[in-house]
N, C-alpha and C positions, 0 to 999 in steps of 0.2 A: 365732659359735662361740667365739670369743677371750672373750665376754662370759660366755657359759656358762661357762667353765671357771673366770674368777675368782670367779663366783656361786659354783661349787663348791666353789672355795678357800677362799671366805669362812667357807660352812656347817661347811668339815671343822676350820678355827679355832675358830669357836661356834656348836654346831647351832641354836643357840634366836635366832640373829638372827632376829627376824622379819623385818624391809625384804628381805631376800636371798628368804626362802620366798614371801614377797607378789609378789615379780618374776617369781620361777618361776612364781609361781601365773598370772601374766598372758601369761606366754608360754604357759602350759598354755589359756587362755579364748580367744584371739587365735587357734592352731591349733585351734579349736573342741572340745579332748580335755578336756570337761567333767567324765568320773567321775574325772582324774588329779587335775584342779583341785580338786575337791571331799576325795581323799584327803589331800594334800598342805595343804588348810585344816583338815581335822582336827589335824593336825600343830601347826598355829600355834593351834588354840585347846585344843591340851591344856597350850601354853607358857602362854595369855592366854586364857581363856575369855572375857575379855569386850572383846578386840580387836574395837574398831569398822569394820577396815575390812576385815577376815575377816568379819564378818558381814553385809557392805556388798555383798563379792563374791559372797555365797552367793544372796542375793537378784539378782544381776544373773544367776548361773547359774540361779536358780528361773525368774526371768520368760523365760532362752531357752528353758527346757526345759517353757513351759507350765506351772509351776506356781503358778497365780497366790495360793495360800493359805500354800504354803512362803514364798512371794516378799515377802509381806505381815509373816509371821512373823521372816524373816530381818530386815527393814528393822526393827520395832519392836525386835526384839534390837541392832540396832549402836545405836537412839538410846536405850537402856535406862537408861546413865548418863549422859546430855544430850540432853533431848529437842528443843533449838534447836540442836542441832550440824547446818549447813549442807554442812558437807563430807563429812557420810553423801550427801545427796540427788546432789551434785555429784559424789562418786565413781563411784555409782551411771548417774546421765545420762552423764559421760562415758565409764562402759563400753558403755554400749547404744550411743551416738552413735558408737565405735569401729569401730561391727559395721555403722553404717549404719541405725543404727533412732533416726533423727533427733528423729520427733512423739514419741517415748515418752523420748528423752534431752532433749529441750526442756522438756519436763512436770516433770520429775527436778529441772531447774535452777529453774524458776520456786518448785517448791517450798523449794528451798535460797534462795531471794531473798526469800521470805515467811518465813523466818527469820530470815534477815539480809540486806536491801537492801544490803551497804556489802561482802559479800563478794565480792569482784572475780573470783575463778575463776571462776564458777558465771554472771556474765554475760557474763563473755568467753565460755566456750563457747556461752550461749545465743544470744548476736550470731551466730556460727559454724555453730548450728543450723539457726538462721530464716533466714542466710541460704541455705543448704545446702537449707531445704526451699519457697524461692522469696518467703519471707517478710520479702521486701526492707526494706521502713519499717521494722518495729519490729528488723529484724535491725540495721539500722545508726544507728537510736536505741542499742539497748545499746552498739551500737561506742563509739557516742560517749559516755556515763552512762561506762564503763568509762574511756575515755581520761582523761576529765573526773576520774574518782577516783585514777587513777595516770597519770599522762604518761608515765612513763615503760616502761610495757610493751608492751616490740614487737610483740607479737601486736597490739592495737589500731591499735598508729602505722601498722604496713605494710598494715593494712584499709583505714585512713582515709586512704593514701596512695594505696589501689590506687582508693578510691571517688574522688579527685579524677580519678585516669585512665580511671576510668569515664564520668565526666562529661565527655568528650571524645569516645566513643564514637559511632557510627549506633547506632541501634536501630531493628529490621526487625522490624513486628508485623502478624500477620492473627490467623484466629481459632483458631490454632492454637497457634502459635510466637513467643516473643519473643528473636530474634537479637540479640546485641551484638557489633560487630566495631570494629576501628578505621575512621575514617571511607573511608581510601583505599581498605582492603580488600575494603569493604562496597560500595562503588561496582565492582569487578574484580568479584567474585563472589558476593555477599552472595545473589542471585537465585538462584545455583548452591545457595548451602548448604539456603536454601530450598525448593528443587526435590527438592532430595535427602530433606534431612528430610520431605517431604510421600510421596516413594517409601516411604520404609520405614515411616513410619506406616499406610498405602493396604497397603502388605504385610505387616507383625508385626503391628499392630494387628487385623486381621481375622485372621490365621493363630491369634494367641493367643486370639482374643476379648474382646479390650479394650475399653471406653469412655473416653478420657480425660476427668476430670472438670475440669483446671486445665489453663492456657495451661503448657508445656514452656519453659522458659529454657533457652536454648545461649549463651554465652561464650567468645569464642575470640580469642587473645591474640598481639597476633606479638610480645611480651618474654615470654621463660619464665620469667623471675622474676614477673610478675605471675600470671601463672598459679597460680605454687606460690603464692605470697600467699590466691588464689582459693580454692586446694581446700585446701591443706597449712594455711597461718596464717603459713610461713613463707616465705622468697624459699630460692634453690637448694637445689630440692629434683628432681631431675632423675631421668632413665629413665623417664617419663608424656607419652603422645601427647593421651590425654587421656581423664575421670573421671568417672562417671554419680552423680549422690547419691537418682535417684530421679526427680524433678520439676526439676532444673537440671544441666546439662551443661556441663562447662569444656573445653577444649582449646589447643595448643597450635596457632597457625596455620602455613602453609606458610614464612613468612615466618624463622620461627626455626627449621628446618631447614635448613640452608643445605649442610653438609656431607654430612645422608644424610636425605635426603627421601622422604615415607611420603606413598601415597595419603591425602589428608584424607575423600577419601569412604569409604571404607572406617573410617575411625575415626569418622567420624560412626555408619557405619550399624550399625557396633560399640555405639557408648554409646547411641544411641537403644534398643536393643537390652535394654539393661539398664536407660530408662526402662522398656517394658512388664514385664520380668519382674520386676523391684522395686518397679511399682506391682501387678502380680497377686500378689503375696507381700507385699504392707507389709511390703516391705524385711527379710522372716524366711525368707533363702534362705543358704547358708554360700558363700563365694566362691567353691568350685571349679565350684558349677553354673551358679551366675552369670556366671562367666567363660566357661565350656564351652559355656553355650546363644550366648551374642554370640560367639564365637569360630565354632562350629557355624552360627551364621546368615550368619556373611561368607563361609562358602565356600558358602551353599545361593546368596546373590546372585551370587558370584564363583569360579569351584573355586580361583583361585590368589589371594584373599584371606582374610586367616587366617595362623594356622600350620597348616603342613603339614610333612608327615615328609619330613625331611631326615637326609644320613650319622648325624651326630652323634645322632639321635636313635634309629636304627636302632639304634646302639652300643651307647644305654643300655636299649632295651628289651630287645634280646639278654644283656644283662649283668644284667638282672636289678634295675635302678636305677629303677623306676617306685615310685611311691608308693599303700600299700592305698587303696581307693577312702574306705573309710571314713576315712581322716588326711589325704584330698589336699587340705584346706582347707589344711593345715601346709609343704604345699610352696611356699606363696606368702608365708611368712611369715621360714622363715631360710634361702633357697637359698643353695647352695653358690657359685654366680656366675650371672652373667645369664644362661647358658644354661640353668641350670638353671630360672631362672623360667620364660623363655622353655617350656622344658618341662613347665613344670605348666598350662601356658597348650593346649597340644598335649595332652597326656593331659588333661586336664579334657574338651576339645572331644571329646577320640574316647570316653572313658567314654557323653556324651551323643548322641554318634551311634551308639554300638551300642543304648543303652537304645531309642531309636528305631525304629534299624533290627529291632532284637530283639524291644520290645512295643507297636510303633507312636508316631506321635505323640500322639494321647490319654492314654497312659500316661505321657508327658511332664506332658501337660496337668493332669492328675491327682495327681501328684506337686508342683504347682507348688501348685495347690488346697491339699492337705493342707499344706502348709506354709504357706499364710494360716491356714488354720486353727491353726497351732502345732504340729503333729505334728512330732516329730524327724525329720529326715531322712532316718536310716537304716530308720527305721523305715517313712517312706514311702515308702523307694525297694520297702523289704521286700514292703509290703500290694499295689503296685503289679505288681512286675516277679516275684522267687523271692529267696530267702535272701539273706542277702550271702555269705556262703560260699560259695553256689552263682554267686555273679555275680562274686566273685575271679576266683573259677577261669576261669570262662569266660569275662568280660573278658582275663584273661591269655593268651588261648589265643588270642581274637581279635586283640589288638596284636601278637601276637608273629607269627600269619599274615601281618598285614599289612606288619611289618616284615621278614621273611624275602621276603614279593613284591615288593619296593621295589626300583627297578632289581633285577630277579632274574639280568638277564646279567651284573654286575659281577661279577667278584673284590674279596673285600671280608675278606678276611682279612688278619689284621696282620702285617705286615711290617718289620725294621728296615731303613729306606733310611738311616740314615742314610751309612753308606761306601759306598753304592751314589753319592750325589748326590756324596761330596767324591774322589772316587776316580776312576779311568781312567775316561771314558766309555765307552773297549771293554764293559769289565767290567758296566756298566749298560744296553748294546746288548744284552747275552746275554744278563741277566734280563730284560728286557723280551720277549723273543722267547719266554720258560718262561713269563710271567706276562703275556701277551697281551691282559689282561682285567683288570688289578687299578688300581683308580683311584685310588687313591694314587699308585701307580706312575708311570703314564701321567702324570698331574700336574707329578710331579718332574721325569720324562723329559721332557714338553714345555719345559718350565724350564729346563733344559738346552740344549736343540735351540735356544732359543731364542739364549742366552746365544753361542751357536756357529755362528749364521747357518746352519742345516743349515734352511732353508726349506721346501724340498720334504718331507722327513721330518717337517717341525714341522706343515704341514697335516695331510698322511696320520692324524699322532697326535693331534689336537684335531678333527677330522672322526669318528676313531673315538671321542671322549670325548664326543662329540654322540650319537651313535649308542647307545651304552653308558648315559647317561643326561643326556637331554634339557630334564631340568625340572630341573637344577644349573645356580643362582643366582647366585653365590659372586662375588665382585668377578673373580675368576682363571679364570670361566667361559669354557670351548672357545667358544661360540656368540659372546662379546663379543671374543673375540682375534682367530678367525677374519674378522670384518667387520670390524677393524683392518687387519690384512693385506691384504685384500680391497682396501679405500679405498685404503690406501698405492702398492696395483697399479692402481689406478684402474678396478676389475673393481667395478662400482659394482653391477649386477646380484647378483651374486654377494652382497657386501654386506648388502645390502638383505636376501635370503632369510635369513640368517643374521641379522640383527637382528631380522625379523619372529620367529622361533621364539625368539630370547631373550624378546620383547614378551611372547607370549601365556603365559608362565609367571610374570613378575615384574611384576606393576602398579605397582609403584615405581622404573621404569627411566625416567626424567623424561628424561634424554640420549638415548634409545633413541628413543620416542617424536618427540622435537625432531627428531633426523637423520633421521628415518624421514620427518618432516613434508617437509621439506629436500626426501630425493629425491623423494617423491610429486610437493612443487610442481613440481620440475624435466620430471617426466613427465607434469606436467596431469591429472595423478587426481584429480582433487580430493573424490570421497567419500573415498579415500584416505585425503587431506590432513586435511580434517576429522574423520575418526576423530582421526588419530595427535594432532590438535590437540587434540582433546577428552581424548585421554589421560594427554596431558602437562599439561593446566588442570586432570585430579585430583588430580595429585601437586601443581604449582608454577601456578595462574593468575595470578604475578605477574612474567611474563616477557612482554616487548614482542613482542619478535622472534618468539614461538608466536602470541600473540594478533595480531600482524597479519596473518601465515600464517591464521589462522583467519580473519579480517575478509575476506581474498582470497577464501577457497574459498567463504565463504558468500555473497558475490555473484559467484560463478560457477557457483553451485548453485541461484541465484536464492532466496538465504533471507534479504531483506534485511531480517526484526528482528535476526537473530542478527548480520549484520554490521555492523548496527549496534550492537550492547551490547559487539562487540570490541570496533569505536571508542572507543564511549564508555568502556572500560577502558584503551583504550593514551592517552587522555586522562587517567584517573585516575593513571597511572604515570609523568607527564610524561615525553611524547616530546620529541627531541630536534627533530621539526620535528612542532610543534604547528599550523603553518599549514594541513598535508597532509594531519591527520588533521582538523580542523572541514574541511575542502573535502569531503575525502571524506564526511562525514556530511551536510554540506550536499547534496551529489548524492543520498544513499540517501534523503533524506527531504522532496526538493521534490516531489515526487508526491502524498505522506500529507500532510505536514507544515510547509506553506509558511511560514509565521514560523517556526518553529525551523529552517527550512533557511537561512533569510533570515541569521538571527541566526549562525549557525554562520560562512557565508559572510562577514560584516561583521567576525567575529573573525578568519577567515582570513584577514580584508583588512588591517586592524586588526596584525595580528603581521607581514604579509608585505605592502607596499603595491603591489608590482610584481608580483605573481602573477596572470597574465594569464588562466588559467584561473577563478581567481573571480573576477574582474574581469568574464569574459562571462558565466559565472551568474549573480551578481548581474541583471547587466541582461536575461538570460532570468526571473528570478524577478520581476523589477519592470516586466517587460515591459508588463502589463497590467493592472498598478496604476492606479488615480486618481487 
């Protein structure tokens, strides 16, 4: 916004700066508001008719907009006075490459390097391309051509730094998937990511009607600076779980969440997500459907993964703050603050569940189609579904039902607490008892209660804010207090109930899960146990303490692969008494697997020489040796 304004400053000094109108013009291409861009470059060639990179950009709007004889026309106009100028093709590719139309921004640059081989832009991005579109060797040949012509440009150094820490890496392949994990990772879960990735392909891939014709790359990082290296070019580049390019997928592992930790399967099944819909579009889809169908597809797996409507968004749909369907590419481009992306992430999804809900998923389908074909967007939403006028309106009608039935019991009108909260607490006893119902309210007031030891009052009021609304997340959540208090009373029962109803709305409640595990083992449930296990290895599988819980329940559930691949994970995590865990795998696998039990046992003996229990294994396993 601040950027905007001095853009404006600039132009109202000198209209005729070009650099100033060519930035607007990309913030105009980027929010996909193509006829602006297009008006806006009339402007700059009435200044410079024969501005090469106004005609640079007209061709990058021709080829989105299908026009491939404009698009040809445009490109021969910018090289009209240098027909070897390299940095037409290079502007060109790196605007398609921007939008994610990688093979057609690779082509762009190859052409600008048949120009001029020595011009360094144009194979730094093509490194960036091929590698983006799985085309590893020759991707990280240019890296190096590139380094080799300049050393000193960061974009190559932090590649060529990130490929040494690749080279470090597992890599997990079948005939589907090529995983890259750090190696400890990949030993804890690698199988998992696997497992998962093969779920949602076995499910999107037949739902969409896919073939894939190339092995899928997944990358997944526990430094977030490597990562942004991966996708970005650069290191801190932060607020990304993690990034689809088409045929390769980056992410951030559990590992670098440490502070607020995010189901990994659900961003898996997120980005796989926008492998199929970006390979049934060649990548010519605008990002809010893009976003909206993987957003839309985590709650058809999950209803509580995803964004879902929460207060704040209530707010803005009531107020009026929703973006037209036709500019909601633009709301991902200069949000207001993270909520606000977060928002466009939420209305994208619900635009694509009504379209659904309204003209089935074939019309989905259909829609996806026309835009491999190249058909504008709107216009296929148009041919598919009614007007967009007509689908304004009546989009608008539908988010604001749904927001108006969102907790429908709450009192949800604004209120100023603020001298309610710093004032007599009589005074805020009496509005509470007029406003019986306002969750604001009730929030403060328990805040209060709380601060005052009024205990009995303080249940009463976070019981009724459970009641009032149940699927509130929020770190200050009634459900997560209430089973504080609960444990503190040592009303463990109680607890428990109150944590399980936090669980089933928030998938990213890793502590939740973990203490739930807790009292389960305590009570010998053990499918329990093993749920609450499995739910906490979505968010975090790099915790001992869950995975040996799990390694328990599944040899008490007689599932002795599964408790053995705990082991072999609270191995990878080095445990503090590594003798306890080869004994224990020694035991699970003298049945199946007599030398590797052998071997397990000889380590256990090996790190612990007085451990009398492999000591008699052993001599059970060699019992009736030769």
């Amino acid at each position: 916004e601040r950027s905007e304004k001095l853009m404006l400053q600039v132009l109202s000094i000198n209209p005729q700066y070009i650099p100033a109108h060519l930035e607007q013009i990309d913030r105009c291409i980027h929010s996909e508001q193509y006829t602006e861009a297009k008006q806006r470059l009339e402007s700059v060639l009435d200044i410079n008719p024969h501005q090469a990179e106004a005609w640079s950009t007209l061709a990058v709007i021709a080829h989105f907009e299908h026009r491939p004889h404009e698009e040809t026309a445009c490109y021969w106009e910018a090289l009209s006075h240098h027909d070897q100028n390299p940095k037409v093709d290079y502007q060109i590719g790196k605007a398609l490459s921007e939008h994610y139309r990688f093979s057609e921004g690779a082509a762009y640059q190859r052409l600008a390097l048949q120009k001029d081989a020595k011009f360094i832009p144009a194979r730094i991005q093509l490194a960036q391309d091929e590698l983006r579109l799985g085309l590893e060797v020759s991707g990280w040949e240019h890296a190096m051509l590139a380094h080799q012509q300049d050393g000193y440009d960061t974009t190559t150094f932090n590649l060529l730094e990130l490929k040494d820490q690749l080279a470090s890496f597992k890599t997990l392949e079948d005939e589907t998937f090529i995983v890259r994990m750090e190696a400890r990772e990949a030993e804890v879960y690698g199988q998992e990511v696997l497992k998962l990735l093969h779920a949602a392909k076995q499910t999107l891939c037949k739902k969409y009607g896919l073939e894939l014709d190339q092995k899928i790359t997944v990358e997944i990082f526990p430094n977030p600076d490597d990562f942004a290296v991966r996708t970005f070019g650069m290191p801190a580049v932060s607020g990304y779980l993690g990034v689809c390019f088409g045929k390769v997928i980056t992410a951030n592992s559990p590992a670098s969440q440490a502070e607020h930790p995010t189901n990994w399967q659900s961003v898996l099944w997120h980005e796989f997500c926008h492998v199929v819909t970006l390979e049934l579009t060649k990548n010519k889809m605008p990002r809010w459907i893009s976003e909206g169908l993987s957003v839309y597809e985590e709650r058809q797996k999950n209803p509580h993964w995803g964004e879902t409507m929460i207060p704040q968004y209530r707010d803005m749909i009531l107020k009026g703050e929703t973006t037209p369907i036709s500019e909601l590419s633009s709301a991902f481009l200069n949000p207001k603050s993270g909520l606000h992306i977060q928002f466009a992430y939420y209305q994208s999804s619900m635009v694509v569940e009504y379209l659904i809900n309204e003209f089935g998923f074939d019309a989905m389908k259909s829609i996806l189609s026309d835009l491999q074909a190249g058909v504008p967007v709107n216009v296929a939403i148009e041919r598919r579904t009614k007007t967009l006028g007509e689908l304004e309106q009546d989009f608008a009608t539908y988010l604001t039902a749904e927001a108006k039935n969102f907790a429908s019991e709450v009192d949800w009108s604004e209120q100023d607490l603020t001298a309610l909260t710093s004032d007599d607490t009589k005074r805020f006893d009496d509005w509470i008892r007029e406003h019986p119902q306002h969750f604001q309210g009730l929030m403060a007031y328990s805040r209060i209660l709380e601060e005052e030891n009024r205990t009995a009052e303080l249940e009463t009021t976070l019981k009724k804010l459970v009641r009032l609304y149940p699927q509130y997340t929020g770190a200050d959540n009634a459900c997560l207090r209430l089973a504080a208090l609960y444990q503190k009373q040592e009303r463990f029962d109680v607890e428990q109930s109150y944590l399980e109803q936090h669980a089933k709305y928030n998938p990213n409640a890793l502590a939740v899960f973990q203490r739930l595990a807790t009292l389960y083992q305590q009570q010998e449930n053990w499918h329990a146990v093993y749920q609450a296990c499995q739910d906490a290895n979505a968010i975090n599988p790099l915790d001992q303490e869950t995975q040996q819980i799990l390694a328990t329940a599944c040899i008490q559930l007689n599932r002795p692969a599964e408790a053995v691949a705990a082991y072999q994970a609270i191995l990878a995590l080095e445990p503090h008494n590594p003798a306890e865990t080869h004994y224990q795998l020694a035991r699970l696998l003298q049945d199946t697997h007599k030398q590797k039990a052998k071997r397990h046992t000889l380590i256990a003996l090996e790190q612990a020489p007085r451990f009398r229990a492999a000591h008699q294994l052993l001599l059970e396993l060699t019992a009736n040796t030769p």
